[in-house]
C-alpha positions as CSV (number, residue, x, y, z in Angstrom):
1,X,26.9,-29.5,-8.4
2,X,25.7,-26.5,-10.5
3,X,23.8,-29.3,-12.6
4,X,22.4,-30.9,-10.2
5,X,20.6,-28.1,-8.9
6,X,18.3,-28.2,-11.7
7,X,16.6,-31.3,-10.8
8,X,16.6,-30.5,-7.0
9,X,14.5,-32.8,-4.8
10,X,13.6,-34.4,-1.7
11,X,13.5,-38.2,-1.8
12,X,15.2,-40.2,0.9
13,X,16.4,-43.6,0.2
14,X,18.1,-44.5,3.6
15,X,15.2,-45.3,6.0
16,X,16.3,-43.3,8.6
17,X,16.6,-40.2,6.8
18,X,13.0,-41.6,5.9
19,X,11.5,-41.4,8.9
20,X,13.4,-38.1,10.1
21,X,11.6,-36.5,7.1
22,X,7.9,-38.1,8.1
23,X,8.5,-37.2,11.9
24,X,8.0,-33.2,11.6
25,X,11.1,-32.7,13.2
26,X,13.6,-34.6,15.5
27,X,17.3,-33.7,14.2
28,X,18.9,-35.0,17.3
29,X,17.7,-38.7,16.2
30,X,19.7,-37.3,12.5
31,X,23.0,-36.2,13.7
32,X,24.5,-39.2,12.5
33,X,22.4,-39.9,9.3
34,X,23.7,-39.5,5.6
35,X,23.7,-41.3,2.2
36,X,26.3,-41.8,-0.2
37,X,25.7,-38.9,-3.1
38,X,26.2,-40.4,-6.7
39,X,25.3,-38.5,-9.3
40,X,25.2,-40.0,-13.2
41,X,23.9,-37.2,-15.2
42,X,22.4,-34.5,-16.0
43,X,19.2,-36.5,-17.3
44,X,19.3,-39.1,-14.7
45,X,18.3,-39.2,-10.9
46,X,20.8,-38.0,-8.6
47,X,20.8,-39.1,-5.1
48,X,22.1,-37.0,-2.1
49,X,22.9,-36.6,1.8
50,X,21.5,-34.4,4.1
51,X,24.6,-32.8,6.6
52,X,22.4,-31.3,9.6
53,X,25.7,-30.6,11.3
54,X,26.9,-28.0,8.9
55,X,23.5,-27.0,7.9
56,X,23.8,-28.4,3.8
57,X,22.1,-29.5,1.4
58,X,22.9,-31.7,-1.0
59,X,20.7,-32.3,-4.0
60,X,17.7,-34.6,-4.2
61,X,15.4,-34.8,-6.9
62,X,11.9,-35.3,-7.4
63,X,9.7,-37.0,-9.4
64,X,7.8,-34.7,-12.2
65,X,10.3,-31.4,-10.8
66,X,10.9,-29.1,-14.3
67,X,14.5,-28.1,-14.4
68,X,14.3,-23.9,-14.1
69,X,17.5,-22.2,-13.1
70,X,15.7,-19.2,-11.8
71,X,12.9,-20.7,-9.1
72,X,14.2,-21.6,-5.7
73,X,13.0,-24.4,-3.7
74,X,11.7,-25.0,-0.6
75,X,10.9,-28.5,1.0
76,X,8.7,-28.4,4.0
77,X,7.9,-31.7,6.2
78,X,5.5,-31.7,8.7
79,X,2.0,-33.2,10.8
80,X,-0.8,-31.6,9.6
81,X,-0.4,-27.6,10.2
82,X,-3.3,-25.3,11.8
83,X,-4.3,-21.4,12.3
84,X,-4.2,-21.6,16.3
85,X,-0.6,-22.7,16.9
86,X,2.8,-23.1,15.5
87,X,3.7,-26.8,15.1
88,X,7.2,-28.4,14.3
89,X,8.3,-28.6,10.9
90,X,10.9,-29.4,9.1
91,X,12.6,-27.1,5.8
92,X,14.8,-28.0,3.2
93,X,16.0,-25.2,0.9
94,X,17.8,-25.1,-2.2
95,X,18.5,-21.8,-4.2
96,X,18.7,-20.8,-7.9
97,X,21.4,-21.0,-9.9
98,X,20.1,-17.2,-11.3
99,X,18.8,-14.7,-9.6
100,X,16.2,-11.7,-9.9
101,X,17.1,-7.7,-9.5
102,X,19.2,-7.1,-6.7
103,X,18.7,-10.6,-5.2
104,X,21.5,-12.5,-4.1
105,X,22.3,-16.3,-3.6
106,X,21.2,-17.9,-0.1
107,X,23.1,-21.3,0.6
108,X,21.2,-24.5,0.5
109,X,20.5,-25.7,3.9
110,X,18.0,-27.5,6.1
111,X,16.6,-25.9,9.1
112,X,14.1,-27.1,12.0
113,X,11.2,-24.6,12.5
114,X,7.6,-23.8,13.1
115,X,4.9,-23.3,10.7
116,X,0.9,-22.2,11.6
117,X,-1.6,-21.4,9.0
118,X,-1.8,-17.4,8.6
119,X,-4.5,-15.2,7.0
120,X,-7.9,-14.4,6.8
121,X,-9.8,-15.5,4.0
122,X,-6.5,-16.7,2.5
123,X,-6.9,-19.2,5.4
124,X,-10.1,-20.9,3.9
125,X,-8.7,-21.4,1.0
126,X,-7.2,-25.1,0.0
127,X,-4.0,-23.1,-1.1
128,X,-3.0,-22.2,2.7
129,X,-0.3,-19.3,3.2
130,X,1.6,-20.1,5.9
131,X,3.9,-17.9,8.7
132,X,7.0,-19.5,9.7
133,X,9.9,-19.7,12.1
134,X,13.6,-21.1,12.7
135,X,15.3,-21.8,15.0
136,X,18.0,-19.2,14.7
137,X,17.8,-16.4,12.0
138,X,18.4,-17.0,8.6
139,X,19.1,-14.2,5.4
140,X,17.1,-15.1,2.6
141,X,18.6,-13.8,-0.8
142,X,20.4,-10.7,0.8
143,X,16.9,-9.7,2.8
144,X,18.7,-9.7,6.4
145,X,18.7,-12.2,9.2
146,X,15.7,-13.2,10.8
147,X,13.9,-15.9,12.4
148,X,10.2,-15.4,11.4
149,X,9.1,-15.5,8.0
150,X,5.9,-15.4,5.4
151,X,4.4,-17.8,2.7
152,X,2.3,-16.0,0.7
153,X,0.1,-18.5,-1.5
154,X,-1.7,-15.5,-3.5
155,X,-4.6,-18.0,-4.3
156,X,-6.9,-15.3,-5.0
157,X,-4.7,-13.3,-7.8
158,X,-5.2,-15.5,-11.1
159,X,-1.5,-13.8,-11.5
160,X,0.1,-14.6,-8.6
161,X,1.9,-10.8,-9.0
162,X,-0.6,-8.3,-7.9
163,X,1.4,-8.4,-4.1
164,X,4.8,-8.4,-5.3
165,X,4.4,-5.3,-7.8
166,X,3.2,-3.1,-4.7
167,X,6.1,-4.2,-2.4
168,X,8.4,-3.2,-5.0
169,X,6.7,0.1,-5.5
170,X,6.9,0.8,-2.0
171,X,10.1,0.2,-1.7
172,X,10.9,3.6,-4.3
173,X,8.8,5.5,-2.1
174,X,8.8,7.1,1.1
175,X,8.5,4.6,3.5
176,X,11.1,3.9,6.5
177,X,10.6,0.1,5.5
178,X,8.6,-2.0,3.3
179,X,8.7,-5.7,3.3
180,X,10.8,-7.7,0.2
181,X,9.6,-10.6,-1.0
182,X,10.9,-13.3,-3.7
183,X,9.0,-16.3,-5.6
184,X,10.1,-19.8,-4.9
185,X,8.3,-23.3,-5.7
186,X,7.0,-25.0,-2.3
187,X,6.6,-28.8,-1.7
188,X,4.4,-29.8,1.5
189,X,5.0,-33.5,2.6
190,X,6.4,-34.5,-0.7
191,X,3.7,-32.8,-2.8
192,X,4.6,-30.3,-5.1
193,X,1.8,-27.1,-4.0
194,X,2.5,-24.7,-6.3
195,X,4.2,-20.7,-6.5
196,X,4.5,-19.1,-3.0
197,X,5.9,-15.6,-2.1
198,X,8.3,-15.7,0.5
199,X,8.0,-12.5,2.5
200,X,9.8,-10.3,5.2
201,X,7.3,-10.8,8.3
202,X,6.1,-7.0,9.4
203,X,8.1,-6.3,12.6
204,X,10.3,-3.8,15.0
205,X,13.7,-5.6,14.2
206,X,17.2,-5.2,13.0
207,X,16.2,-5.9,9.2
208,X,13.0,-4.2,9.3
209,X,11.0,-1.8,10.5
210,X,13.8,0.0,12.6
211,X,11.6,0.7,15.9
212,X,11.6,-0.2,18.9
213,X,9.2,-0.6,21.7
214,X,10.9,-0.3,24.9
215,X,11.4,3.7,22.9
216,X,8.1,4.2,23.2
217,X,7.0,3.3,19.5
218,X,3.7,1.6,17.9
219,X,3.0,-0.2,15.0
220,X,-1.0,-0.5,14.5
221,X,-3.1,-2.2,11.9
222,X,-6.7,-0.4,11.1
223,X,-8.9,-2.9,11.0
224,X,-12.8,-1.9,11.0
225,X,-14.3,-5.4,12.0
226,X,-12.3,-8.4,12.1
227,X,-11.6,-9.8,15.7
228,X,-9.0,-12.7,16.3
229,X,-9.0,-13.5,19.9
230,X,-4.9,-13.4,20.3
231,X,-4.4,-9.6,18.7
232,X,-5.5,-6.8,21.5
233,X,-7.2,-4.0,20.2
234,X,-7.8,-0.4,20.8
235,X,-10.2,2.4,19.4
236,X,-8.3,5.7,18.6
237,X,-9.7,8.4,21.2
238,X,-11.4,10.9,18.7
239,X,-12.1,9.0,15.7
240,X,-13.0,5.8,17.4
241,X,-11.1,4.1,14.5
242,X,-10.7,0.2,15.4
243,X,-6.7,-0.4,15.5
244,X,-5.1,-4.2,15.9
245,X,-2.0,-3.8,17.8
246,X,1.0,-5.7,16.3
247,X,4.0,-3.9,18.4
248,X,3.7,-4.5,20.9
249,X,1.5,-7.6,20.6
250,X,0.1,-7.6,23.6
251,X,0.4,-4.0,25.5
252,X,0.4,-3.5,28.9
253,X,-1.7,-0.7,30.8
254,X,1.0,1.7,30.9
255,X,1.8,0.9,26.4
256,X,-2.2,1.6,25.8
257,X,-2.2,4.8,27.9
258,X,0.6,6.0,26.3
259,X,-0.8,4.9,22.9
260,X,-4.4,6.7,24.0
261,X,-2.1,9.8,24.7
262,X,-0.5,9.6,21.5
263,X,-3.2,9.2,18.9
264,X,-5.0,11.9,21.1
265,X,-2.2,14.7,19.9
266,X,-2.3,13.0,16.2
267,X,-5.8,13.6,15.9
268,X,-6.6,16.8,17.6
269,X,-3.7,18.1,15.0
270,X,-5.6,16.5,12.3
271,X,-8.8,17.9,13.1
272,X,-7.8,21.4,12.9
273,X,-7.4,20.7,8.9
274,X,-4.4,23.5,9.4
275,X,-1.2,21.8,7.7
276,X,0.8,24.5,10.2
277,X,-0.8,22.0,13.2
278,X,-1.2,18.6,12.0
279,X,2.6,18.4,9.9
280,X,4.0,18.4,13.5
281,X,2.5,15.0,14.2
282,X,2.0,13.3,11.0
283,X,4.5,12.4,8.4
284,X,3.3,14.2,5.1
285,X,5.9,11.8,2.4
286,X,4.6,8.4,4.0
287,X,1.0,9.6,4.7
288,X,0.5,11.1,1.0
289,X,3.0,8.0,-0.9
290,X,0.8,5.4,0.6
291,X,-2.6,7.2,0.4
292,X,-1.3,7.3,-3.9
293,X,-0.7,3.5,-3.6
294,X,-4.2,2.5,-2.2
295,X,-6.1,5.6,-4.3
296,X,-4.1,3.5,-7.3
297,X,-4.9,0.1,-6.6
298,X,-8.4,0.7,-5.8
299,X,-8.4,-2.0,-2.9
300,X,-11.6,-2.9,-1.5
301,X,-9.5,-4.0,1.9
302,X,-8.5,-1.1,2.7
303,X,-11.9,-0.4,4.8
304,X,-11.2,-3.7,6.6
305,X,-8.1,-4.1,7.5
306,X,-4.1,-4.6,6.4
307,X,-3.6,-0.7,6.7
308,X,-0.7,-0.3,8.7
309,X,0.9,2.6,10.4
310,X,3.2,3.7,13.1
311,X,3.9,5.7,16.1
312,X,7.4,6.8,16.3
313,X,9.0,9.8,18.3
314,X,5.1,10.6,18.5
315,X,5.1,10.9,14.9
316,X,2.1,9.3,12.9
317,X,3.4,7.4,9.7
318,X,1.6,5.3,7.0
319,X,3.1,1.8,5.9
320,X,4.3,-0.4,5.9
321,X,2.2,-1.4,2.5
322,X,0.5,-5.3,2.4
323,X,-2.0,-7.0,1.2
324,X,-2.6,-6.4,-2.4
325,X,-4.2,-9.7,-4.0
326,X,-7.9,-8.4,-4.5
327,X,-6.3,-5.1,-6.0
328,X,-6.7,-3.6,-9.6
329,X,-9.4,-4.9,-10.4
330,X,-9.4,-8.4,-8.9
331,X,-13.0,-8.1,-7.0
332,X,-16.7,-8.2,-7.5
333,X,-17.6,-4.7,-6.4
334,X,-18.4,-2.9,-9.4
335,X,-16.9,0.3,-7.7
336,X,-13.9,-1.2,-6.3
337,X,-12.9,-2.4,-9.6
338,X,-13.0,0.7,-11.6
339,X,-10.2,2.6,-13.3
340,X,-11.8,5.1,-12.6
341,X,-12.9,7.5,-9.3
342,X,-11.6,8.7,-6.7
343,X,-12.1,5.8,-3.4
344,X,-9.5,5.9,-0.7
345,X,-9.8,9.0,1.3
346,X,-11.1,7.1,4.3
347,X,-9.2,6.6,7.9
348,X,-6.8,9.7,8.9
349,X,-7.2,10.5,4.4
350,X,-10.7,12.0,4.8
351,X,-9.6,14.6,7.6
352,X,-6.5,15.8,5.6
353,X,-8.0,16.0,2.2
354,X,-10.5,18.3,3.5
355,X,-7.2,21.1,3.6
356,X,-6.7,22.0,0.6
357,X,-3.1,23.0,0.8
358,X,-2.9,18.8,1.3
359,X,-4.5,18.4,-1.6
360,X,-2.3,20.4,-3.6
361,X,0.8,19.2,-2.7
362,X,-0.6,15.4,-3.1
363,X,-1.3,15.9,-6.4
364,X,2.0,17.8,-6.8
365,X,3.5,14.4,-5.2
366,X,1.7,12.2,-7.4
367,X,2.6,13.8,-10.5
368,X,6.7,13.1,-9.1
369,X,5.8,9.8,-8.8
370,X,3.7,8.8,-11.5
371,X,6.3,7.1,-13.8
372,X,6.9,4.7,-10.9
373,X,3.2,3.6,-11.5
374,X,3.5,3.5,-15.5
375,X,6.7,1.3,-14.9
376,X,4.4,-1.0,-13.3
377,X,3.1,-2.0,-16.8
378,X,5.1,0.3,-19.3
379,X,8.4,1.1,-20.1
380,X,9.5,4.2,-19.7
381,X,12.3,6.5,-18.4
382,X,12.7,4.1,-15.6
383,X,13.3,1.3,-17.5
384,X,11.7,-2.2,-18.8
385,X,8.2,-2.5,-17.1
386,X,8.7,-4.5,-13.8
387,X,5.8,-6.6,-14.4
388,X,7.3,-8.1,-17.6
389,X,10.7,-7.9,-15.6
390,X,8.8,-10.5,-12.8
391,X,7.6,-12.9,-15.6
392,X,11.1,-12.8,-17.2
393,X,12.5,-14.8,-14.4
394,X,9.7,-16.5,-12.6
395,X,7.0,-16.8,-15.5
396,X,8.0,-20.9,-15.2
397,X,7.0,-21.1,-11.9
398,X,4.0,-18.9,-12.0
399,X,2.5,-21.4,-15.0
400,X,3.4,-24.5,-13.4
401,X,1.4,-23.0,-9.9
402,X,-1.8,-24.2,-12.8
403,X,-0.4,-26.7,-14.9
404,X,1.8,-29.1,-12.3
405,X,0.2,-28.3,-9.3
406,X,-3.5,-28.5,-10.3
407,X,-4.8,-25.7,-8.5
408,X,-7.3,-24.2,-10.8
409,X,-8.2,-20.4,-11.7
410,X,-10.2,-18.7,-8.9
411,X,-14.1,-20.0,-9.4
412,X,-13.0,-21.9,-12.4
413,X,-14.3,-26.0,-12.0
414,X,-12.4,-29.0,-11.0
415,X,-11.0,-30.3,-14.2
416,X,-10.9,-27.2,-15.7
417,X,-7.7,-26.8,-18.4
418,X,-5.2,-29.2,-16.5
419,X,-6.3,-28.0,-12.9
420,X,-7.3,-30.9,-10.3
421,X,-8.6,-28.7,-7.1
422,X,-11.9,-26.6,-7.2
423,X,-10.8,-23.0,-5.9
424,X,-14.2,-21.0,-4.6
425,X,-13.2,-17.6,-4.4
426,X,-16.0,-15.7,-3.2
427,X,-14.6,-11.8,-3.4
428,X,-13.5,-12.4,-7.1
429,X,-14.5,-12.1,-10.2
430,X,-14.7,-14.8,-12.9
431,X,-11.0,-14.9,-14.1
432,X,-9.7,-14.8,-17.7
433,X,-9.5,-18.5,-18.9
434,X,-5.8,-18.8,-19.6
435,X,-2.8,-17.3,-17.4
436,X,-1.6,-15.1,-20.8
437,X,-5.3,-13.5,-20.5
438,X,-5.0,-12.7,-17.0
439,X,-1.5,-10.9,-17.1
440,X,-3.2,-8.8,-20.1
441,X,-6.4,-7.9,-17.9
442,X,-4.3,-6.6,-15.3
443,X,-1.4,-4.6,-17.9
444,X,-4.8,-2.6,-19.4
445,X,-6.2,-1.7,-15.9
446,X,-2.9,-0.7,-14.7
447,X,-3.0,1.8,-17.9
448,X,-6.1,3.1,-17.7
449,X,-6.0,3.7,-14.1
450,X,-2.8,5.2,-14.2
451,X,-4.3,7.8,-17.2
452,X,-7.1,8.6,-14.9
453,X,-5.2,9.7,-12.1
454,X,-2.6,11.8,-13.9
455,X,-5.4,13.3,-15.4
456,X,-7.3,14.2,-12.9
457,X,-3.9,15.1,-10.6
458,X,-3.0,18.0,-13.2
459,X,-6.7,19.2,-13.1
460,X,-6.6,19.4,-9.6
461,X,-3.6,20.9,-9.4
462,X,-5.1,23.6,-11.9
463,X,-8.3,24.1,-9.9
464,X,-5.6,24.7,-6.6
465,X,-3.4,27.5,-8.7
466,X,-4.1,30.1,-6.2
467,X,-2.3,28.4,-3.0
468,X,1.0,29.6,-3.1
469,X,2.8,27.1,-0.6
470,X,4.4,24.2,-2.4
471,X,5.3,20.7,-1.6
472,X,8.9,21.3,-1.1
473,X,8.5,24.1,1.0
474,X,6.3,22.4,3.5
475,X,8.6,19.3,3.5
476,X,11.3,21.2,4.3
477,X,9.5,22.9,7.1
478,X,8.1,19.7,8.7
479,X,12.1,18.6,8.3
480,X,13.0,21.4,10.7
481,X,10.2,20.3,13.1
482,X,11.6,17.1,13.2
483,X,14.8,17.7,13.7
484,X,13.8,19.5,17.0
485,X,12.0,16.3,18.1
């Protein structure tokens, strides 16, 4: 059965299967539904059986699919999808036979669901990302169990990577949570649509961020203009900075008081610019590790929304990191695109960079971390380079997103190379003609931003001689505080 993973698909011969497939979801008419599996060779077409009782798979293929051991599939059947409302769907998944980094295997196995059209600008885009949800929770590749889920289509990164390299970083960093991901090729109503990123939804849960409401805690997106009529939002009481509450979704009264009450210690402490004050109410690791992600990146986001933070023990932290695909480099803005500058001391940043003893012991902080940054691109101490690492195992599927899907480069034409559907990007610039090209526009601005920085970290640093405290020392100060709380 091994084999016959490698030409996995989704054509159903028996016309009942048929028409459970085309309905968007009725297993009860299925329970009874099954074909005889015959399978002749590796090079010929296999036929399968779908067992919803025990929740398998077995193998189908389909027509034009390019054998790759490493690329996951995922099957997904359903009426015509929108951004207002989930609708039923149905998913058929079948795993790799290898698998990347600390991955592990996920059995094959059809589920009923819910899908809805997620994003922003993402959402205009003929590539749609989706959110999704089962039925009951399911562990993809050794992420944990749960029911709701992301589809990343990345249709604005010429790369498809830019997203999955930040996760990863964050995930070395000192966050309480950030969200895994893992590539997998995506058929919608038996057309084959190309590389998606499937994504750990950010939540309170089990498996994720590990909050919990009914405690008291908050999880908040800045978000400086965007509205969406289902997310409530509230303005933080000093700063007036716009947040998008996502836990709780909708708050009552008594969740925004306390919220008001909340942000109202964070920022008074802030304001003092005293790191003796503020270091009771904000976490310095997550607050200075993220600030060194979107400083790095240079995203021109980050002033309008997919920041997020949390409130928890009436503790301010930064993260979980998202949203990453207009980042190094990928943008119009002449500023925002530059290896060079310094650009994200904005939100809760600007107050706390204007005390200098935060400052120095972000630099001091950057300079620990900076060979997680170079590893991005460049071997080092750490290891092989984790962007080369990514193309190692899903550089298939990434190509084929161009060459069997026919989506084309961002702004590139209709017809352009092998691509079939015209991709207006409007916050991009013109991408590098060829896939190869792209990868090595993104490797050099990874390097030369990552230069920059360290330089200008150690000049800092140098400039800041005569402040005596340390980072260690006020970490381990603002560990005893906690520990009280």
């Amino acid at each position: 059965m091994k084999s016959a993973r490698l030409y996995i698909a989704c054509v159903f011969l028996a016309t009942g299967l048929g028409s459970f497939l085309s309905s968007c979801g009725n297993f009860e008419d299925m329970a009874a539904v099954s074909t005889n599996s015959s399978v002749k060779s590796d090079d010929e077409l296999i036929i399968g059986s779908v067992d919803i009782m025990a929740n398998t798979v077995q193998p189908f293929p389909a027509a034009g699919l390019v054998p790759d051991t490493r690329s996951p599939k995922l099957f997904i059947q359903c009426e015509k999808p929108n951004s207002s409302e989930f609708v039923s769907a149905n998913f058929q998944f079948f795993d790799a036979v290898e698998h990347y980094s600390y991955f592990s295997p996920t059995p094959d196995r059809t589920e009923p669901g819910y899908i809805r059209i997620r994003g922003n600008s993402t959402a205009g885009a003929p590539k749609k990302p989706y959110n999704i949800k089962f039925n009951q929770k399911i562990d993809f590749f050794g992420m944990g169990k749960a029911k709701k889920w992301v589809l990343l289509s990345n249709p604005f990164d010429p790369t498809l990577i830019r997203n999955k390299l930040i996760f990863d970083l964050a995930s070395n960093l000192s966050f309480e949570y950030s969200p895994k991901s893992y590539f997998l090729d995506v058929w919608f109503n038996d057309e084959y649509v190309g590389n998606y990123q499937l994504a750990e939804k950010i939540e309170f849960g089990k498996n994720r961020i590990p909050y919990d409401v009914s405690k008291g805690d908050f999880l908040f997106e800045y978000v400086e203009k965007r509205k969406k009529k289902d997310v409530t939002y509230t303005l933080s009481p000093l700063d007036s900075f716009r947040l998008a509450m996502a836990e709780p979704e909708s708050p009552t009264e008594a969740q925004q008081a306390s919220l008001k009450k909340e942000l109202y210690n964070i920022e008074t402490a802030i304001s003092t610019k005293d790191i003796r004050e503020y270091m009771k109410f904000v976490d310095l690791r997550s607050m200075i590790d993220h600030y060194w992600i979107e400083e790095f990146v240079n995203d021109p986001d980050m002033h309008t929304g997919s920041r997020y933070f949390s409130i928890h023990n009436g503790i301010l932290r930064a993260g979980p990191v998202w949203d990453y695909d207009l980042s190094m480099g990928n943008t119009k803005s002449s500023s925002r695109s530059s290896t060079t500058g310094i650009h994200a001391r904005a939100i809760w940043w600007k107050d706390l960079f204007q005390d200098s003893v935060f400052e120095k012991i972000a630099c001091e902080r950057f300079l620990q971390i900076e060979p997680l940054f170079e590893n991005l691109v460049s071997d080092n101490e750490l290891g092989k380079n984790k962007l080369d690492s990514i193309l190692e195992f899903f550089g298939e599927s990434f190509q084929r997103n161009y060459s069997d899907s026919g989506w084309a480069y961002c702004g590139a034409p209709a017809g352009a190379g092998n691509s079939k559907r015209t991709l207006t990007c409007p916050y991009n610039p013109i991408p590098q003609p060829t896939y190869d090209e792209n990868i090595l526009f993104l490797k050099d601005w990874i390097i030369q931003r990552h230069a920059y920085l360290k330089k200008t970290a150690r000049k800092k640093l140098t400039e800041l001689d005569y402040i005596k405290i340390d980072l260690e020392s006020i970490l381990a100060s603002q560990d005893s505080i906690f520990a009280q709380k």
